[in-house]
MARBA-3410 file (N, C-alpha, C, O; in Angstrom, 1 decimal):
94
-173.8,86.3,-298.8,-172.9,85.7,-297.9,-171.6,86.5,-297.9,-171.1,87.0,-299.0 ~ -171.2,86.6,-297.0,-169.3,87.6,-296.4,-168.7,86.6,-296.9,-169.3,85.5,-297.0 ~ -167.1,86.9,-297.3,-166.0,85.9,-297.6,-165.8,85.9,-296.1,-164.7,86.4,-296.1 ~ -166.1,85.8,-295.2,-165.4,85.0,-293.9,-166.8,83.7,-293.8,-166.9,82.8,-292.9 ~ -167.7,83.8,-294.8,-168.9,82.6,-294.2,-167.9,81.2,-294.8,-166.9,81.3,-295.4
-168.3,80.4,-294.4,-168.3,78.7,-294.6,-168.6,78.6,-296.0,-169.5,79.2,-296.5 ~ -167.3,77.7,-296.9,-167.3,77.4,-297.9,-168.6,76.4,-298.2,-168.9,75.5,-297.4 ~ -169.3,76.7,-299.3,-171.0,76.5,-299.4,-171.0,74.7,-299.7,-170.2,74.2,-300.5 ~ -171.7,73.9,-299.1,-171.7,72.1,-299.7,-172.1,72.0,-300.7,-172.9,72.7,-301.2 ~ -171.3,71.0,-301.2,-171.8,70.0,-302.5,-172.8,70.5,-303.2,-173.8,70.3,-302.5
-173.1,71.1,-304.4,-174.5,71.1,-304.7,-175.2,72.4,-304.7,-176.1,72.6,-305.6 ~ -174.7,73.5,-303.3,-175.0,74.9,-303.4,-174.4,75.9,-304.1,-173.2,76.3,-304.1 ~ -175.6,76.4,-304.7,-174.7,77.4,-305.8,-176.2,78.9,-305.3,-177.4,78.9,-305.0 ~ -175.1,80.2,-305.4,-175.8,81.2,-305.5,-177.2,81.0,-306.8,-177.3,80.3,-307.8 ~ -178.1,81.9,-305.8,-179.0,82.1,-307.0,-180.1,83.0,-306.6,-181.2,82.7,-306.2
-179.6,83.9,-306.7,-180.2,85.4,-306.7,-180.1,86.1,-305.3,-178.9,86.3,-305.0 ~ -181.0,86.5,-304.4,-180.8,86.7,-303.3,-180.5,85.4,-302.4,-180.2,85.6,-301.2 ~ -180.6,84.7,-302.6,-180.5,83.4,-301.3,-179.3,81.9,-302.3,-178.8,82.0,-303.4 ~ -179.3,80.9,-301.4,-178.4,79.5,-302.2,-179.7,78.7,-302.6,-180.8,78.7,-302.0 ~ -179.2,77.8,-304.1,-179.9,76.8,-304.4,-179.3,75.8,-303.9,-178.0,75.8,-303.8
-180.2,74.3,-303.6,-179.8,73.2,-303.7,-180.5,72.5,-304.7,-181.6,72.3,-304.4 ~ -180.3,72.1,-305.5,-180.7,71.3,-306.5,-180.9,69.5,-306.5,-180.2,68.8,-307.3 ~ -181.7,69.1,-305.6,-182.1,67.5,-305.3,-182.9,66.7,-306.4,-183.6,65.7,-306.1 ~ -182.8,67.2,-307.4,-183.8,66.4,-308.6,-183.0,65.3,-308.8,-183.7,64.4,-309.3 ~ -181.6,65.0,-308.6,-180.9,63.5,-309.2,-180.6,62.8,-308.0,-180.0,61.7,-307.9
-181.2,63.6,-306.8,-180.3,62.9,-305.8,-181.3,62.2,-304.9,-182.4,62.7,-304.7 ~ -181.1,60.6,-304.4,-182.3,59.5,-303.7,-182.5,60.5,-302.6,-181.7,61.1,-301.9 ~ -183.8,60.5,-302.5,-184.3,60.8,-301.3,-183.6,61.0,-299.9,-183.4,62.1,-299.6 ~ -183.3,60.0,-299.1,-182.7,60.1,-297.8,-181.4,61.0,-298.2,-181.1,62.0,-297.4 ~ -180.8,60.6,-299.4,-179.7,61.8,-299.0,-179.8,63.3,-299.4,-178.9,64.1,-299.3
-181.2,63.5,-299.9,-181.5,64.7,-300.1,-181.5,65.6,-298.8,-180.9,66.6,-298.7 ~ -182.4,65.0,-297.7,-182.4,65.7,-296.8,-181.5,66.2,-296.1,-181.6,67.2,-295.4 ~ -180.3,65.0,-296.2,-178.8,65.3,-295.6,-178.1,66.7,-296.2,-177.7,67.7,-295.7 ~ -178.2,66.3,-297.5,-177.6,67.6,-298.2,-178.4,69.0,-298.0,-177.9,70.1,-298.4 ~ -179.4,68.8,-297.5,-180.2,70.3,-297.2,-180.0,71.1,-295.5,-179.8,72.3,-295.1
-180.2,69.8,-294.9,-179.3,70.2,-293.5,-177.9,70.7,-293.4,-177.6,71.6,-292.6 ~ -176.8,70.2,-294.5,-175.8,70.5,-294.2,-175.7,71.8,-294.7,-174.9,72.7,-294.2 ~ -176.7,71.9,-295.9,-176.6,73.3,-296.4,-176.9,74.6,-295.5,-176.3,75.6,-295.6 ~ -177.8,74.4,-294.7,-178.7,75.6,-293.6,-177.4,75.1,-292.5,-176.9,76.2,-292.1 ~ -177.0,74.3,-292.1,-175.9,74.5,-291.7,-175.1,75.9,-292.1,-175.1,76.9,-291.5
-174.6,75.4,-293.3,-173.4,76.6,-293.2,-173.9,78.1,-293.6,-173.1,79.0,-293.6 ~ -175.2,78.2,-294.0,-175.3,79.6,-294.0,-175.8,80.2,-292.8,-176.3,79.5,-291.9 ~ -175.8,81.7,-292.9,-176.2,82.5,-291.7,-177.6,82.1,-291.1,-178.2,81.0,-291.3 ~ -177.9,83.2,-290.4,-178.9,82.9,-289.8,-180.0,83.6,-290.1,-179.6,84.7,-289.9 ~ -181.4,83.6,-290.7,-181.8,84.2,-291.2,-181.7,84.3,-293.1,-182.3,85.2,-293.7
-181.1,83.4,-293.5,-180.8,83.2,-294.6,-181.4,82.2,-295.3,-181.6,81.2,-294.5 ~ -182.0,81.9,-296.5,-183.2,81.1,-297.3,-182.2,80.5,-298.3,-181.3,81.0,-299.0 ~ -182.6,79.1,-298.0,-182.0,77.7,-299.3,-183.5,77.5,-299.8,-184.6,77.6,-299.3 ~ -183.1,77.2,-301.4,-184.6,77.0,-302.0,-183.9,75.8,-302.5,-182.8,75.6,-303.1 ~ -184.7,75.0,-302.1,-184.5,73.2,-302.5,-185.5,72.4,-303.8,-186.7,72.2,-303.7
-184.6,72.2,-304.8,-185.5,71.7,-305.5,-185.1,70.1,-305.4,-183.9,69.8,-305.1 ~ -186.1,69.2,-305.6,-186.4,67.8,-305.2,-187.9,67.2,-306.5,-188.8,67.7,-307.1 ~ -187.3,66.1,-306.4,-188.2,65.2,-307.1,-188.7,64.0,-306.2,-189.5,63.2,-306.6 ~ -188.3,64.0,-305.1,-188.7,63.4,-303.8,-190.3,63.2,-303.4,-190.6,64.0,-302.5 ~ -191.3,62.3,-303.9,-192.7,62.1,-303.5,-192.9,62.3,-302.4,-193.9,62.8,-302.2
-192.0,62.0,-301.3,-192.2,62.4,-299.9,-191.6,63.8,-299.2,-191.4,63.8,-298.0 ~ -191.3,64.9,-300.0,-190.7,65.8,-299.6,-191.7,66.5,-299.1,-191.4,67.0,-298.0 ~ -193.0,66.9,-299.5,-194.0,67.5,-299.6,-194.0,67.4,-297.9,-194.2,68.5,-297.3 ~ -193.8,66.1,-297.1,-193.9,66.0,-295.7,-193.0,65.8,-295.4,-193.2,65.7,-294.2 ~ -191.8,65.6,-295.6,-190.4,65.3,-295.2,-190.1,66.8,-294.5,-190.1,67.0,-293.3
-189.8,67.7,-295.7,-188.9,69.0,-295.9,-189.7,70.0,-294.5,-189.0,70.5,-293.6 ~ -190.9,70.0,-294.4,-191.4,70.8,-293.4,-191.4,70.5,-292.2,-191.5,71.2,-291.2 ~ -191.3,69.1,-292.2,-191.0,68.0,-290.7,-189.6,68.4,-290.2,-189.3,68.9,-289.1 ~ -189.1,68.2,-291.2,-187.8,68.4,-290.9,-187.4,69.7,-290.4,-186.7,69.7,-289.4 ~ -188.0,71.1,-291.4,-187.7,72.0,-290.8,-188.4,72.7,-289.5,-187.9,73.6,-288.9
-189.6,72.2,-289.3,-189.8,72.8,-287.8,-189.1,71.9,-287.2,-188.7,72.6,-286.3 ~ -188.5,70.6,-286.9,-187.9,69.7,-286.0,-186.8,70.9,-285.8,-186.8,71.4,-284.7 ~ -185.8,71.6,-286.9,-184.8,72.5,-286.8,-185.0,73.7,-286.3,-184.0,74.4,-286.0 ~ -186.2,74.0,-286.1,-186.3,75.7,-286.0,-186.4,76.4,-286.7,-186.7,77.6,-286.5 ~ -186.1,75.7,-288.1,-186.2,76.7,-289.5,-187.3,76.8,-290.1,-188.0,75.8,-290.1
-187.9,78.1,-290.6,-189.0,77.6,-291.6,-189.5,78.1,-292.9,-188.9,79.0,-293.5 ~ -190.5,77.5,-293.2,-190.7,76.8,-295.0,-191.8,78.4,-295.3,-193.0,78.7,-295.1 ~ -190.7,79.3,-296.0,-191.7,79.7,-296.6,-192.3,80.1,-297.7,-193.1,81.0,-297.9 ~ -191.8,79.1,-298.7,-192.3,78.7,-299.6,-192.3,77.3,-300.4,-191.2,76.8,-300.5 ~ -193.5,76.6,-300.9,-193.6,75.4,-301.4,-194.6,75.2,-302.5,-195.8,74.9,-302.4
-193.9,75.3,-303.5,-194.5,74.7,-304.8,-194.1,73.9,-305.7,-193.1,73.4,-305.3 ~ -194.6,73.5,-306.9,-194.2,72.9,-308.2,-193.4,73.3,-309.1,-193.2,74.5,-308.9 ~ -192.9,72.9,-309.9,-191.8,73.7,-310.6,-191.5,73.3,-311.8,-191.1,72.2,-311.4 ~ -191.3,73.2,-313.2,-191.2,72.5,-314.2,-192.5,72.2,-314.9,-193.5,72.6,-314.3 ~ -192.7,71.4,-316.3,-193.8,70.7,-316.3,-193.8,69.4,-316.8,-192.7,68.9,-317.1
-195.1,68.6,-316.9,-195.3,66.9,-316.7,-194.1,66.7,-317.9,-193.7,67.7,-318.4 ~ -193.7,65.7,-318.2,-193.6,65.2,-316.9,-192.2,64.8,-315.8,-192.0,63.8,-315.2 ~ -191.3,66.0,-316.0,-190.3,66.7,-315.4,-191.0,67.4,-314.3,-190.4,68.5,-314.0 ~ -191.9,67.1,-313.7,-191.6,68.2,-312.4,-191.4,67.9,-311.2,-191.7,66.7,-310.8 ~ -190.9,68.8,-310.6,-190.3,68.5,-309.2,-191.0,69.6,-308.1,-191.8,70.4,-308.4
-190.4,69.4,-306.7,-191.3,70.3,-305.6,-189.9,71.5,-305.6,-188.8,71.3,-306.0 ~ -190.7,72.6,-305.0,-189.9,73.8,-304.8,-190.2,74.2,-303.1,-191.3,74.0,-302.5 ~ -189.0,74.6,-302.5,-189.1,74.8,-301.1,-188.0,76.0,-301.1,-187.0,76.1,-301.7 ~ -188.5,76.6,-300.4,-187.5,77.8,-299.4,-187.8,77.7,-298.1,-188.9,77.8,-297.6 ~ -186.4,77.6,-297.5,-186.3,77.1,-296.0,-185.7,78.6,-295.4,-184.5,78.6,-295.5
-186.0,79.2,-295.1,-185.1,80.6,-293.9,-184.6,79.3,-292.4,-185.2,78.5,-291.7 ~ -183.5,79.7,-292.5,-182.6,79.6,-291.8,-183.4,79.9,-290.3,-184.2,80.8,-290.3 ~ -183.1,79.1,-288.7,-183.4,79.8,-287.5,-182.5,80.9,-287.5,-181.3,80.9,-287.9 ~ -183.3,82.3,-286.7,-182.2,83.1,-286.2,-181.5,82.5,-285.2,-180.5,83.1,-284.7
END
C-alpha cells in the first residue's frame, strides 16, 4: 500500500505481501462488516486474508464475495483442535 492509500480499519494489520484481518474474537455478523470495510479501503486487486472462527463463514465469506465482485482465492483451516479457525484470502475487484 502507497502512503496516499486510506488509513487501514480496526483490526488490519500488514502481513507479508497483502493485510490481515483477524475475526477469531469477533461475533459473526460483525465479522463480515469488518472485512467489507477492509476490501473497502484497499486497492484494487489487493488480497485480505481473514481469519474467523465463524461456523458459517465457510458459506458466508464466498457469498459475500462474489455478491462484491471480489474473489476467494484461498480457504482453509488454520491452527489446531481445538483452537481452530477458517483461513480466507479475498483479492480485491479490479
Amino acid at each position: 500500500m502507497s502512503s496516499s492509500a486510506r488509513p487501514l480499519p480496526e483490526g488490519v494489520v500488514p502481513h507479508g505481501d497483502h493485510l490481515l484481518l483477524d475475526n477469531r474474537a469477533t461475533p459473526c455478523a460483525v465479522g463480515i462488516i469488518r472485512a467489507a470495510r477492509a476490501v473497502r479501503a484497499m486497492a484494487p486487486s489487493a488480497v485480505l486474508e481473514i481469519w474467523t472462527r465463524d461456523r458459517v463463514a465457510p458459506v458466508e465469506i464466498p457469498v459475500w464475495a462474489e455478491r462484491e465482485g471480489h474473489q476467494v482465492v484461498r480457504q482453509e483451516r488454520g491452527g489446531r483442535w481445538p483452537r481452530r479457525w477458517f483461513v480466507f484470502e479475498v483479492r480485491r475487484a479490479a
